[in-house]
TORLUM-308262 format. One line per field, with one value per residue (C-alpha): residue in three letters; z, x, y. Coordinates in steps of 0.05 Angstrom, whole numbers. Each point is the difference from the previous one (the first is absolute). Layout:
# residues N
residu [ALA;...]
Z [Z;...]
X [X;...]
Y [Y;...]
END
This chain:
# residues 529
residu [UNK;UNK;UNK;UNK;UNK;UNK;UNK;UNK;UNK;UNK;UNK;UNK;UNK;UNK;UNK;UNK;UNK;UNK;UNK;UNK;UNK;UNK;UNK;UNK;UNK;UNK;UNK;UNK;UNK;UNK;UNK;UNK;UNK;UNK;UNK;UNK;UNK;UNK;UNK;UNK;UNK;UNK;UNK;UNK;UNK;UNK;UNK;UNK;UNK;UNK;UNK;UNK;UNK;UNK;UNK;UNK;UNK;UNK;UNK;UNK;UNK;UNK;UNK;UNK;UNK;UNK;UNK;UNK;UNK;UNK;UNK;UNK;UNK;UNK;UNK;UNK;UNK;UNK;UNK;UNK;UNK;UNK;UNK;UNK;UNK;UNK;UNK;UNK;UNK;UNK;UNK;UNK;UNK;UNK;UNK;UNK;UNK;UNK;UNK;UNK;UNK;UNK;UNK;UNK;UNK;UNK;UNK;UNK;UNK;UNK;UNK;UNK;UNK;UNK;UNK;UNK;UNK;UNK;UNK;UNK;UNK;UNK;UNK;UNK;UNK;UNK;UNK;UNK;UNK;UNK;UNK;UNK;UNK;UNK;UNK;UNK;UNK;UNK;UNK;UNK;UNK;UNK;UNK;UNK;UNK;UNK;UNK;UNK;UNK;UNK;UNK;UNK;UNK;UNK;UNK;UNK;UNK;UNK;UNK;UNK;UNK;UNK;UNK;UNK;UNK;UNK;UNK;UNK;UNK;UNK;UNK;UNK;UNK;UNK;UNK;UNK;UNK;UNK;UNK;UNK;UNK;UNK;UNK;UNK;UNK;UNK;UNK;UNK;UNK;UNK;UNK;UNK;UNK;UNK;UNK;UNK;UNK;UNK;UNK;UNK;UNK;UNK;UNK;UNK;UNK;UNK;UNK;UNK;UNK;UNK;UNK;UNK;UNK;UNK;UNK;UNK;UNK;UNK;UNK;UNK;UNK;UNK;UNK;UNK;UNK;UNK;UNK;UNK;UNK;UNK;UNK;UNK;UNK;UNK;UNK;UNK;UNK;UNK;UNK;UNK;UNK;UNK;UNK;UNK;UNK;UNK;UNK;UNK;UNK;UNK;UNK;UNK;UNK;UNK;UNK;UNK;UNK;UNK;UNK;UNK;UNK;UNK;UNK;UNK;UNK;UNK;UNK;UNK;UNK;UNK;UNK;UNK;UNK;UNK;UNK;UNK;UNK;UNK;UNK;UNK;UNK;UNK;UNK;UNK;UNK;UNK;UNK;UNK;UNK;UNK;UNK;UNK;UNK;UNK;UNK;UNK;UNK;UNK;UNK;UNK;UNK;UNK;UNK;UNK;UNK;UNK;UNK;UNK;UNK;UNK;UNK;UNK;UNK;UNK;UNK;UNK;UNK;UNK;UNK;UNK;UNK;UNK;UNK;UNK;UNK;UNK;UNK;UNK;UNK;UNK;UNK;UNK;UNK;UNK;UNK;UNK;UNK;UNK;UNK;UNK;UNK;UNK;UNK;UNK;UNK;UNK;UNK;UNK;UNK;UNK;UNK;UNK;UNK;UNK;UNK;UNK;UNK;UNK;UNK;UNK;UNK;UNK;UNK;UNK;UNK;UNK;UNK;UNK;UNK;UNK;UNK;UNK;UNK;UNK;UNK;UNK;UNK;UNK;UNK;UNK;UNK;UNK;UNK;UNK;UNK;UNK;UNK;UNK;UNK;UNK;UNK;UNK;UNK;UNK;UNK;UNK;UNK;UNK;UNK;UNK;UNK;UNK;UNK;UNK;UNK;UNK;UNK;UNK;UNK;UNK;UNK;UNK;UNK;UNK;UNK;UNK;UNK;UNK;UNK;UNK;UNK;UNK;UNK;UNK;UNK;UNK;UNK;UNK;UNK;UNK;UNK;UNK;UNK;UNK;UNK;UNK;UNK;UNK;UNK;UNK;UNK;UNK;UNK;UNK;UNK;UNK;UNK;UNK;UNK;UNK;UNK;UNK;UNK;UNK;UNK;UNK;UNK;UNK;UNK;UNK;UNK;UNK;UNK;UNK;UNK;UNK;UNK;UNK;UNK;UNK;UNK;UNK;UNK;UNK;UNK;UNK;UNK;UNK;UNK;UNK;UNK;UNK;UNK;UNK;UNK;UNK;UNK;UNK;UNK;UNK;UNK;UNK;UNK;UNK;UNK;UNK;UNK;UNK;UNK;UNK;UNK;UNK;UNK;UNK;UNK;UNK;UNK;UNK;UNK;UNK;UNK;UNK;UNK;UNK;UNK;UNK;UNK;UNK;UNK;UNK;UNK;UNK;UNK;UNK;UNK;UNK;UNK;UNK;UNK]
Z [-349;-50;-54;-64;-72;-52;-73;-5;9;65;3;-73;5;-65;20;-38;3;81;-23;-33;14;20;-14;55;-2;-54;-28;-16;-78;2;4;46;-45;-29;57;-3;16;4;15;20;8;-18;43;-1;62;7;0;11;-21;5;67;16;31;-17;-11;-61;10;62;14;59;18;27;-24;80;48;7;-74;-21;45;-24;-70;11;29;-55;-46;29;-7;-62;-70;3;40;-4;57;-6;36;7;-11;-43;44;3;-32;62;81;-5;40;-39;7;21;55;44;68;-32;20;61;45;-16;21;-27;55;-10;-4;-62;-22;-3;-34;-56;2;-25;-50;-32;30;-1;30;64;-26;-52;43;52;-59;-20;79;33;73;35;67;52;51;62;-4;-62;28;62;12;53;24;30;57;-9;-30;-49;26;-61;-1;-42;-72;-3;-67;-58;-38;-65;7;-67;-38;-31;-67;0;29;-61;-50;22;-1;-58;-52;23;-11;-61;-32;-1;-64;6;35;-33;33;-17;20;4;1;54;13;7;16;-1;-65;15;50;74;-15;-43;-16;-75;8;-2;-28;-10;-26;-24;42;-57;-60;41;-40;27;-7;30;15;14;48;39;69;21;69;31;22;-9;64;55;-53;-18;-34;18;36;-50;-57;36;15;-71;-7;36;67;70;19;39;69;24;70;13;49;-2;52;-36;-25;-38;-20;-20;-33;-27;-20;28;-14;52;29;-36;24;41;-62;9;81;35;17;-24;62;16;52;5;46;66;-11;81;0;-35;-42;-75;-8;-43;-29;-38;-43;-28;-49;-42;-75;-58;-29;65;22;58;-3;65;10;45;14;50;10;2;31;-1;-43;-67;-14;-74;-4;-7;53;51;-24;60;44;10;19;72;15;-10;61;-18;-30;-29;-74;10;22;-61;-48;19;-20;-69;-69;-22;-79;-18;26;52;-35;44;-12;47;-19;65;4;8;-54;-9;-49;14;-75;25;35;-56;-14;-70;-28;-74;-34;-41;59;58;46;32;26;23;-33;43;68;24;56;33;-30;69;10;-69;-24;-63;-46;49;-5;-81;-5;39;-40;-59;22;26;-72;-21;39;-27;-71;14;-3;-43;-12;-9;23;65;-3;0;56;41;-23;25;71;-3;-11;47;54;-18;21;67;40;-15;0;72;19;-31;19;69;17;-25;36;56;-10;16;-59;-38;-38;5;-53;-6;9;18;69;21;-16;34;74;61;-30;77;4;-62;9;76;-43;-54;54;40;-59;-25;75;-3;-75;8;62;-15;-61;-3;3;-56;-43;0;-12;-53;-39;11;-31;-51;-18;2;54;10;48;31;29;55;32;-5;67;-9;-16;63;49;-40;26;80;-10;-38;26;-4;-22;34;-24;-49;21;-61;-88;6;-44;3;3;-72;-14;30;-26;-78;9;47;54;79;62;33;67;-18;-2;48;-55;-16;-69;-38;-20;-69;2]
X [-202;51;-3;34;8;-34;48;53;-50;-25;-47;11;77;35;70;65;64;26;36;-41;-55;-65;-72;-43;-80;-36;-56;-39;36;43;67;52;37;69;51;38;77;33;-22;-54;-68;-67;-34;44;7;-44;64;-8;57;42;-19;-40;-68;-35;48;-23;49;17;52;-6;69;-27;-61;-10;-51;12;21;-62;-40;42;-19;-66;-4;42;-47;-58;33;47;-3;45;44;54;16;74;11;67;-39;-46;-62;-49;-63;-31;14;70;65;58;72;-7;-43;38;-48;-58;11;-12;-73;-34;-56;-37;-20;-77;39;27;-50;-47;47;8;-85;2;50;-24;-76;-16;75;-24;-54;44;54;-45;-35;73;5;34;-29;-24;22;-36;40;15;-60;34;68;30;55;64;21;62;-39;-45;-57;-47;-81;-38;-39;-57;30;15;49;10;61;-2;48;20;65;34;-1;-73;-5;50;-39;-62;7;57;-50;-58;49;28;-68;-13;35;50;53;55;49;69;29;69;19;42;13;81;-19;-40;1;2;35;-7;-59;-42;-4;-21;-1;52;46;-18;29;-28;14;5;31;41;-28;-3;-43;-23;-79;-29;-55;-28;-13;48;-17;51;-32;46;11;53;56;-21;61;-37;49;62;-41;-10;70;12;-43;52;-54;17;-1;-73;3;-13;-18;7;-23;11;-8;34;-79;4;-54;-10;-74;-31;-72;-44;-62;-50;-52;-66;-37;60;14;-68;-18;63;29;71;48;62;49;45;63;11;59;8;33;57;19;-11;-74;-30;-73;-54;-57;-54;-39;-56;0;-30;-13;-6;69;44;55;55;45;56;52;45;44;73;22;-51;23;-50;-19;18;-16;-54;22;9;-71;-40;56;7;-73;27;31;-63;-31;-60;-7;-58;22;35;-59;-37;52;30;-62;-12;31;64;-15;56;77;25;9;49;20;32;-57;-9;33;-31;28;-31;34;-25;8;-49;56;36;10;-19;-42;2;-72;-22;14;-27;23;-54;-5;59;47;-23;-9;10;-26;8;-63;-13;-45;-31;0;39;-65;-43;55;13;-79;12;45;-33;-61;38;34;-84;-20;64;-13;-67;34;42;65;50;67;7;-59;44;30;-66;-27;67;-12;-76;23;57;-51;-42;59;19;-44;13;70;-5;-42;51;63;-18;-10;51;45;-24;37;64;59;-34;36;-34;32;-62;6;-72;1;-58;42;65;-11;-44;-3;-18;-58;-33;0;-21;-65;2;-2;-58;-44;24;-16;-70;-21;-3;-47;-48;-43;-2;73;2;-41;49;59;-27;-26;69;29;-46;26;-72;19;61;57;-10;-62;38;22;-56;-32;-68;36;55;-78;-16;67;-18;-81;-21;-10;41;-18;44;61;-6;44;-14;-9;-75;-25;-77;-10;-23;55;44;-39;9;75;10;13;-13;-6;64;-39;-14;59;51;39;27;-28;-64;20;-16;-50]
Y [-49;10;54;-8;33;-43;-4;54;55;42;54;35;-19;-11;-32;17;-35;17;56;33;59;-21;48;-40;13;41;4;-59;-23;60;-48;22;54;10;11;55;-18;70;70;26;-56;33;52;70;39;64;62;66;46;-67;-18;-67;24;-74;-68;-33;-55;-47;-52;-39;-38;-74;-42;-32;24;66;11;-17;42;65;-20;-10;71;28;-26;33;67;-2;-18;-70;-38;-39;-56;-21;-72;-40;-62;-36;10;-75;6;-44;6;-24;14;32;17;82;-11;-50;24;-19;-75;20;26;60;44;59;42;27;72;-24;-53;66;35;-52;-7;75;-8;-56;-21;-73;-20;-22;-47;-21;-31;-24;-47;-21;-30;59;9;57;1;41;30;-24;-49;-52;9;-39;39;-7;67;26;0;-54;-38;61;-4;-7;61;10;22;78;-5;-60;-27;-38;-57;-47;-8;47;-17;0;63;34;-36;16;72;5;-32;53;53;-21;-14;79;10;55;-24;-40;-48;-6;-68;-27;77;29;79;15;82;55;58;65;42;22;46;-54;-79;0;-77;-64;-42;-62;-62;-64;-55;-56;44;53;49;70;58;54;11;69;11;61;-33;-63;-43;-42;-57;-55;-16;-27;3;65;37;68;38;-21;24;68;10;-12;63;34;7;-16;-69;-6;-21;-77;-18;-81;-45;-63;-65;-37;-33;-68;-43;-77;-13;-68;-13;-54;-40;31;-43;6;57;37;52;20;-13;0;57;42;-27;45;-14;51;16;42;56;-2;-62;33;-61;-5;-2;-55;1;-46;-5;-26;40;-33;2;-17;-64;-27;9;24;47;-8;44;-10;68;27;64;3;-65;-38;-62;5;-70;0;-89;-39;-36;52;32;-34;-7;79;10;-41;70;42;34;-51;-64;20;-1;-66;-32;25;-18;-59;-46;32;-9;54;19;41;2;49;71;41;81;59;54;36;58;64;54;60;55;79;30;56;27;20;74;-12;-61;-8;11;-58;-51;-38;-59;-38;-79;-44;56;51;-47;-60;-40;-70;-51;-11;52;-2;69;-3;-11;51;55;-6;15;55;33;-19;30;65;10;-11;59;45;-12;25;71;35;-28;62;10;-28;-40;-77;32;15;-64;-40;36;-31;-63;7;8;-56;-45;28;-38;-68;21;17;-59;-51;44;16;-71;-31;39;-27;-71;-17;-2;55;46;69;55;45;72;7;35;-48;-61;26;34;-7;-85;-14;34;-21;-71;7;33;-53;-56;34;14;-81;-29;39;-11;-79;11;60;-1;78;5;-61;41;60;-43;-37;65;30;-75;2;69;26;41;45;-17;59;-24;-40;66;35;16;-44;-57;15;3;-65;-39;11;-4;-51;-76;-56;-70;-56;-27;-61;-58;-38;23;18;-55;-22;-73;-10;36;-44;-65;24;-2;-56;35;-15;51;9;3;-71;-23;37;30;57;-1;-26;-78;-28;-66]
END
């Protein structure tokens, strides 16, 4: 089902010209409000003897996903908030220019999907009316392993799976309809004011007029993401540059959307086919995620090497190399929508400003400008709750000196496990380019992935050691919980299931996508009628 705007209005928005300040929500006939251009915006920061013991203020840097989450908690602890955004954000579920991965699949993890249910309850049921899917895992998910075909276990975690788009729309117009936050479009921050012991707030500029001015604030959050221009700003402050640790496989990825057979959005299950880092060549991977409106997004990708098909007419061509046919067969009979959409977005990036010595009060750094991790493993999304839900909990308490710091080293923490996860196994292919300082990215590589490939070879078989996996995947559980010493008993006691030869697909399945056995046939793969 689509979901649209109706007339120029959504939610209580009044809409300027694109350049201009908006007031979204209110109260009911209250009109959005003058906007204030320069200086300080309503709501003045509680001081005592000069020093900031409650922000009145907050700018959040970026109006995407995780943007909108830090203004939504800003909101429910200060005064007013300002949202700064590059672009002119759509008033419906519609790609734009700043968020160039979003043409490509997504998922949000039940770690963060429960997140967002806290922040703003009545998420979940909205998207899932607009045709997003909730996918139970491993039961809705036929999934090609590393080391081989995924049982479908009965469902331990969930993902909701739709577009983009309708995912920042959906929870960008429940944010903005609270009433104090104001968005700033067409508006892009050159620096940070202040000094090395406090950010008093930015320069901005207007993207249309050029004109510049500077816009005070007692809390700012960089969230503007992979092009963040964090650690220039800070050096500007005359502080240390903060330290980066990259990883990067050299990930590229191709995506198209297709006209799903009736039914298969809602019965057929997510199909992944995935590479095998033992074979030491570049690994290549495929999709097929369901959507809404009845539509399937593919997505093709490979790591360094692995020849990106960037052409419509090398789209089904490059599925032949998969380590499955499997998403040919599905695709090749059905209708492509949209062209091919291709972008380099995987590398891992993580910066580590809680290191510093001295952090400047007045600022945090959470969501792709704090880390970043290859889509493949969908965490982005998950993680940016996280934070957002970590800087929650710290503007619970007092916010002194030091506080931005304590709160950066919350958030900091939020993002070390899917940094690990995506990090740690993407070292494991060939042609990747590993400058992390991280000791458990740089020595005793061997001995890891021996672990990783046990705990991968078991997880597909056993249903207790599925369960772990996924909860650790999910991000409901800790990494830590695959070293602890239950889960090392679980490894070498718990029973095995068989090895699947073939994607575990049920026969009705199979008949709503036009799909026969393989075993029928004597082929490799499942054959389209």
């Amino acid at each position: 089902m689509s979901v649209t705007a109706p007339g120029p209005r959504v939610s209580g928005v009044t809409r300027k010209s694109p350049s201009s300040s908006r007031r979204w929500g209110g109260r009911p006939g209250s009109g959005p409000g003058p906007p204030r251009a320069r200086g300080r915006p309503s709501g003045a920061a509680t001081r005592r003897k000069g020093i900031v013991t409650r922000p009145g203020h907050g700018i959040v840097v970026g109006g995407s996903w995780a943007g909108m989450l830090a203004a939504h908690v800003l909101a429910r602890h200060l005064d007013s908030v300002t949202v700064v955004e590059r672009d002119a954000l759509p008033d419906e579920p519609r790609h734009r220019k700043g968020t160039p991965q979003a043409r490509h699949g997504h998922i949000l993890w039940s770690e963060g999907a429960g997140i967002v249910e806290n922040l703003l309850p009545g998420t979940s049921e909205e998207l899932l009316a607009a045709g997003a899917r909730k996918l139970r895992f491993q039961t809705d998910l036929v999934t090609l392993t590393s080391h081989g075909w995924q049982h479908r276990f009965p469902p331990r975690q969930f993902g909701l799976m739709c577009t983009r788009p309708l995912l920042d729309w959906t929870v960008r117009r429940r944010i903005l309809a609270g009433g104090r936050i104001t968005l700033r479009e067409r508006t892009e921050v050159l620096e940070l004011a202040g000094d090395g012991r406090r950010v008093t707030g930015v320069g901005l500029r207007d993207i249309d007029s050029g004109v510049r001015e500077t816009l005070e604030a007692d809390l700012v959050v960089d969230a503007s993401g992979r092009g963040s221009r964090v650690r220039r700003w800070l050096t500007g402050l005359g502080l240390p540059a903060v330290e980066e640790d990259v990883v990067d496989v050299g990930m590229a990825y191709a995506s198209r959307m297709y006209r799903a057979p009736e039914g298969a959005t809602e019965l057929f299950p997510a199909v992944n086919v995935a590479a095998d880092h033992r074979e030491r060549k570049p690994g290549r991977f495929g999709v097929v995620y369901p959507q809404e409106d009845g539509q399937w997004m593919v997505t093709l990708s490979c790591t360094r090497g692995g020849q990106l098909p960037t052409r419509e007419e090398d789209f089904l061509a490059y599925t032949d190399t998969l380590r499955d046919p499997l998403v040919k067969d599905l695709i090749s009979q059905v209708e492509p929508l949209t062209p091919v959409s291709a972008s380099r977005l995987g590398i891992n990036r993580r910066l580590y400003p809680e290191r510093l010595a001295h952090w400047p009060d007045g600022l945090v750094v959470l969501g792709d400008s704090l880390a970043v991790f290859n889509p493949i493993y969908g965490h982005g999304m998950s993680a940016a709750a996280r934070g957002a839900a970590a800087l929650d909990e710290q503007l619970s308490r007092p916010f002194g000196p030091g506080a931005a710091h304590r709160a950066q080293r919350a958030i900091s923490a939020a993002v070390d496990d899917p940094w690990i996860m995506a990090a740690s196994k993407d070292i494991a292919f060939v042609n990747c380019r590993n400058n992390a300082t991280d000791p458990r990215l740089t020595g005793g590589a061997t001995a890891r992935q021996t672990f990783a490939d046990l705990v991968a070879g078991r997880s597909i078989r056993s249903p207790e050691v599925s369960d772990v996996v996924t909860d650790v995947m999910s991000m409901t559980s800790p990494q830590s919980t695959l070293g602890s010493s239950d889960f090392m008993a679980l490894l070498h006691s718990d029973g095995m299931r068989p090895d699947l030869a073939e994607p575990p697909l049920s026969q009705e399945e199979m008949d709503l996508v036009g799909l026969r056995p393989r075993s029928a046939v004597g082929a490799r793969g499942a054959v389209a009628r």
